[in-house]
Structures are given as structure tokens and as C-alpha cells.
SEKEVO-230084 format. One record per residue (C-alpha): residue number from 1; residue in one letter; x, y, z. Coordinates in steps of 0.25 Angstrom, whole numbers. Example, Ala and Ser with C-alpha at 12.3 -4.5 7.8 and 13.67 -1.06 7.14 Angstrom:
2
<r><i>1</i><aa>a</aa><east>49</east><north>-18</north><up>31</up></r>
<r><i>2</i><aa>s</aa><east>55</east><north>-4</north><up>29</up></r>
END
This chain:
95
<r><i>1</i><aa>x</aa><east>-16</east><north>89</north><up>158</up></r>
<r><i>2</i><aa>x</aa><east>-4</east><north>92</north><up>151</up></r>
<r><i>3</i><aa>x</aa><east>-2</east><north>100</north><up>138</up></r>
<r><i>4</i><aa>x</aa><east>7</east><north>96</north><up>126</up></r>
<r><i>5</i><aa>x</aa><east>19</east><north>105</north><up>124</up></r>
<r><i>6</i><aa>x</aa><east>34</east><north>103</north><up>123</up></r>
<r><i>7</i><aa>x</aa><east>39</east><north>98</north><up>136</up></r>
<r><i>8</i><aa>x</aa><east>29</east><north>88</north><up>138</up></r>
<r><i>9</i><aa>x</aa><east>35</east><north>82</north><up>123</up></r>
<r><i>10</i><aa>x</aa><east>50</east><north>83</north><up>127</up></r>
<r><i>11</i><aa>x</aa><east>52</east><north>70</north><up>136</up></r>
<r><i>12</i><aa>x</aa><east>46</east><north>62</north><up>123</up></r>
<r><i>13</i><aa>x</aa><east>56</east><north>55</north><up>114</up></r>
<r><i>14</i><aa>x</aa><east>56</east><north>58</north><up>99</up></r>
<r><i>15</i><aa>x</aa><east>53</east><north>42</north><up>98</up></r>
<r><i>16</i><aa>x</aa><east>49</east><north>32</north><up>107</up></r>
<r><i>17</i><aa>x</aa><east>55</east><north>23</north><up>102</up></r>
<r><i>18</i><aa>x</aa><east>71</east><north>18</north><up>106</up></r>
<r><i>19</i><aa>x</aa><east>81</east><north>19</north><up>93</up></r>
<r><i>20</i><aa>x</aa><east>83</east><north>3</north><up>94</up></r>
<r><i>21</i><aa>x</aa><east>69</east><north>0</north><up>93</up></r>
<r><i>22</i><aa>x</aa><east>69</east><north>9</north><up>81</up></r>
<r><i>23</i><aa>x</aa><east>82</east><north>3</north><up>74</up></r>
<r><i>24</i><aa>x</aa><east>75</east><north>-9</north><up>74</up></r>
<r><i>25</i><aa>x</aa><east>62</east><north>-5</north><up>69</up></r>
<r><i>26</i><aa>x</aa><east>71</east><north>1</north><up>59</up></r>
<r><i>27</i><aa>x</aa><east>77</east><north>-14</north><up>56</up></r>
<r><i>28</i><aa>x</aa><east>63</east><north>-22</north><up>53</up></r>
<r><i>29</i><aa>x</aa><east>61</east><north>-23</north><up>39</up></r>
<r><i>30</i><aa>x</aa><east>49</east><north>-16</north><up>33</up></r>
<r><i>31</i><aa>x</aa><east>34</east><north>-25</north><up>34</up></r>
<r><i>32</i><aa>x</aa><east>30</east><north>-35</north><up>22</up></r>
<r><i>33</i><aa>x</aa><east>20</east><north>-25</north><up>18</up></r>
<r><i>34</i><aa>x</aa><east>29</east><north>-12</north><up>17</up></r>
<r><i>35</i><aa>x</aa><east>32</east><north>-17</north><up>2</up></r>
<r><i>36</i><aa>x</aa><east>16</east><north>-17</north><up>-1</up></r>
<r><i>37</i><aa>x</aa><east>15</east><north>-4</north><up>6</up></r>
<r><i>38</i><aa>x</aa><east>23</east><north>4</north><up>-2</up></r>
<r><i>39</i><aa>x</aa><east>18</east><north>0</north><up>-17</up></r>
<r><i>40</i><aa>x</aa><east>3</east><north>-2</north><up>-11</up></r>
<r><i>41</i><aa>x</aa><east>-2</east><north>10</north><up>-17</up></r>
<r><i>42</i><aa>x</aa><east>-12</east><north>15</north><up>-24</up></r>
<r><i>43</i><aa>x</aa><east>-2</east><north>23</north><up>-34</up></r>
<r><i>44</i><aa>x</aa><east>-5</east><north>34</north><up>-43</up></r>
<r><i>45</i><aa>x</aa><east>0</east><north>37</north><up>-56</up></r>
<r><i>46</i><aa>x</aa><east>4</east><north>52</north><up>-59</up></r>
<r><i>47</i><aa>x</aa><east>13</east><north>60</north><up>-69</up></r>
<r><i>48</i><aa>x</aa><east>26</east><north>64</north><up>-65</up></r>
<r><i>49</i><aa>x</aa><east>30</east><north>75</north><up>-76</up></r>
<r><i>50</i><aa>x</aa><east>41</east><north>72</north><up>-83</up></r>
<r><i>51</i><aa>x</aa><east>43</east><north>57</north><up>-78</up></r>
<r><i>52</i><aa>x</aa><east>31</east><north>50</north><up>-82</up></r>
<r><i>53</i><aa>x</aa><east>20</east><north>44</north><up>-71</up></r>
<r><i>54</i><aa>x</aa><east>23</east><north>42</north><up>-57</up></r>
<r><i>55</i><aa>x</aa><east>16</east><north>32</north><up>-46</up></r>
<r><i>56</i><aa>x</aa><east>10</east><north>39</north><up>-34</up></r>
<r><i>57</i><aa>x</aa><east>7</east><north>34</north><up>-20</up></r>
<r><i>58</i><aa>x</aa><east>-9</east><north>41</north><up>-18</up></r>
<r><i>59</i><aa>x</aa><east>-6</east><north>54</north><up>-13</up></r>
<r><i>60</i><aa>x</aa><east>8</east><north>57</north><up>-19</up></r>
<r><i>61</i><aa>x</aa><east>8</east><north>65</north><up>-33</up></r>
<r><i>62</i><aa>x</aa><east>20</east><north>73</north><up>-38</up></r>
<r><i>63</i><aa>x</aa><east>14</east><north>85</north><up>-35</up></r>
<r><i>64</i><aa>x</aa><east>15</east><north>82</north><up>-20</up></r>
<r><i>65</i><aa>x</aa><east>29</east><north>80</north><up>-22</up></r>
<r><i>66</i><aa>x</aa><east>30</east><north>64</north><up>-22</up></r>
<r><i>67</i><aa>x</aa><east>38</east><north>57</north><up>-30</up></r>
<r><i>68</i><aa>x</aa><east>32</east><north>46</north><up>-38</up></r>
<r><i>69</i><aa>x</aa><east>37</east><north>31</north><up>-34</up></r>
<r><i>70</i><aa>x</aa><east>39</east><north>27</north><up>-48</up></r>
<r><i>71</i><aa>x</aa><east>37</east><north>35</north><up>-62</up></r>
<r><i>72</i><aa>x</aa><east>34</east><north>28</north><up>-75</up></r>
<r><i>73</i><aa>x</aa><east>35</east><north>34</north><up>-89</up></r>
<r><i>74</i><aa>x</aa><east>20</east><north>29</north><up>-92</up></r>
<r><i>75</i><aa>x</aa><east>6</east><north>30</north><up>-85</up></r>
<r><i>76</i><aa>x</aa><east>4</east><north>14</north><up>-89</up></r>
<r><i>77</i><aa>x</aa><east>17</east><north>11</north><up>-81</up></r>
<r><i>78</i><aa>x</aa><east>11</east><north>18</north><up>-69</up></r>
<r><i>79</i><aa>x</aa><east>-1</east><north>11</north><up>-69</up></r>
<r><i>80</i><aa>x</aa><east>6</east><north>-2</north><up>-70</up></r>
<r><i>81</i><aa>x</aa><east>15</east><north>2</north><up>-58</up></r>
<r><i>82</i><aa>x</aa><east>4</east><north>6</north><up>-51</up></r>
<r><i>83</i><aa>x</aa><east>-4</east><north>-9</north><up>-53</up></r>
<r><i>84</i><aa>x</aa><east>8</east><north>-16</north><up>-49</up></r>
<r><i>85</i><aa>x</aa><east>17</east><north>-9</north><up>-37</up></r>
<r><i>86</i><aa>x</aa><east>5</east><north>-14</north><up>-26</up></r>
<r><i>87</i><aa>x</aa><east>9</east><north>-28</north><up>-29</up></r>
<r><i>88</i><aa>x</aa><east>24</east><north>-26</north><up>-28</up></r>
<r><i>89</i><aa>x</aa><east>25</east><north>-24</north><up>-13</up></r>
<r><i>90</i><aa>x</aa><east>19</east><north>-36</north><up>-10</up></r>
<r><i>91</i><aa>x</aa><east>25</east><north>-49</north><up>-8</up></r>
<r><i>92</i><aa>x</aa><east>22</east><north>-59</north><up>-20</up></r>
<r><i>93</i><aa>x</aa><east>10</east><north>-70</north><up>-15</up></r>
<r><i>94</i><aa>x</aa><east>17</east><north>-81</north><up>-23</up></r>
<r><i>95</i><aa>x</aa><east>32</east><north>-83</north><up>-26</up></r>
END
């Protein structure tokens, strides 16, 4: 049986994959769903000092050093964005 250490690793490429086949991965437009995906949520609402109330994705805050996606000077203003930016990522059912 062999062990892992640092010649049996050298041989291996740092990516499997040809540089052409990545260039045109890098080409295709990103899927339908990626719009919905980043506005999904759920958001929170937190005081930014200063600035007024930021939205939060769950499990950023300002104290671990994220910035907020969009500050408002008011909590109702928050709240409102809050409701609303899940349903802007979507495509409209009827036109």
C-alpha cells in the first residue's frame, strides 16, 4: 500500500482540465436562475453607525466585517427592500 507524500502528488496537474475547455466555460452566460439566486435571501436588517440600516445575507453582520448590499436611511425602508428584492430576480409570469 502506498503513503501520501509529496512525490506521489507531483505528476498531477493543478487543473484537469485544458485551458480551452475553460475559455469556453468562461463564454456561456450564467443559468436563468442565477438572477433569483442572488436576491433570494432571507435578509436581515441591522444598524450600520453612521449611515443608517443595512440588508444582510443570514450570516454576514458588520461586526464580521461584511459590507451591507444596500443601506437605507430608515428601518421602514429596510423592511420594504427586504419584502421586495426576492421577487426581482425572477422572470415576470406575465408580460
Amino acid at each position: 500500500m502506498q503513503s501520501f507524500d509529496e512525490r506521489s502528488t507531483s505528476s498531477i496537474h493543478p487543473n484537469i482540465f485544458t485551458t480551452q475547455f475553460l475559455a469556453r466555460l468562461a463564454e456561456r452566460d450564467e443559468p436563468p436562475t442565477a438572477g433569483d439566486a442572488d436576491v433570494a435571501g432571507p435578509w436581515r436588517i441591522e444598524p450600520v453607525p453612521g449611515h443608517g440600516f443595512g440588508l444582510f445575507r443570514i450570516g454576514e453582520s458588520p461586526a464580521r466585517g461584511f459590507a451591507p448590499v444596500v443601506v437605507f436611511p430608515s428601518r421602514w425602508l429596510a423592511l420594504i427592500a427586504a419584502a421586495i428584492l426576492p421577487g426581482t430576480g425572477r422572470d415576470p409570469l406575465l408580460r
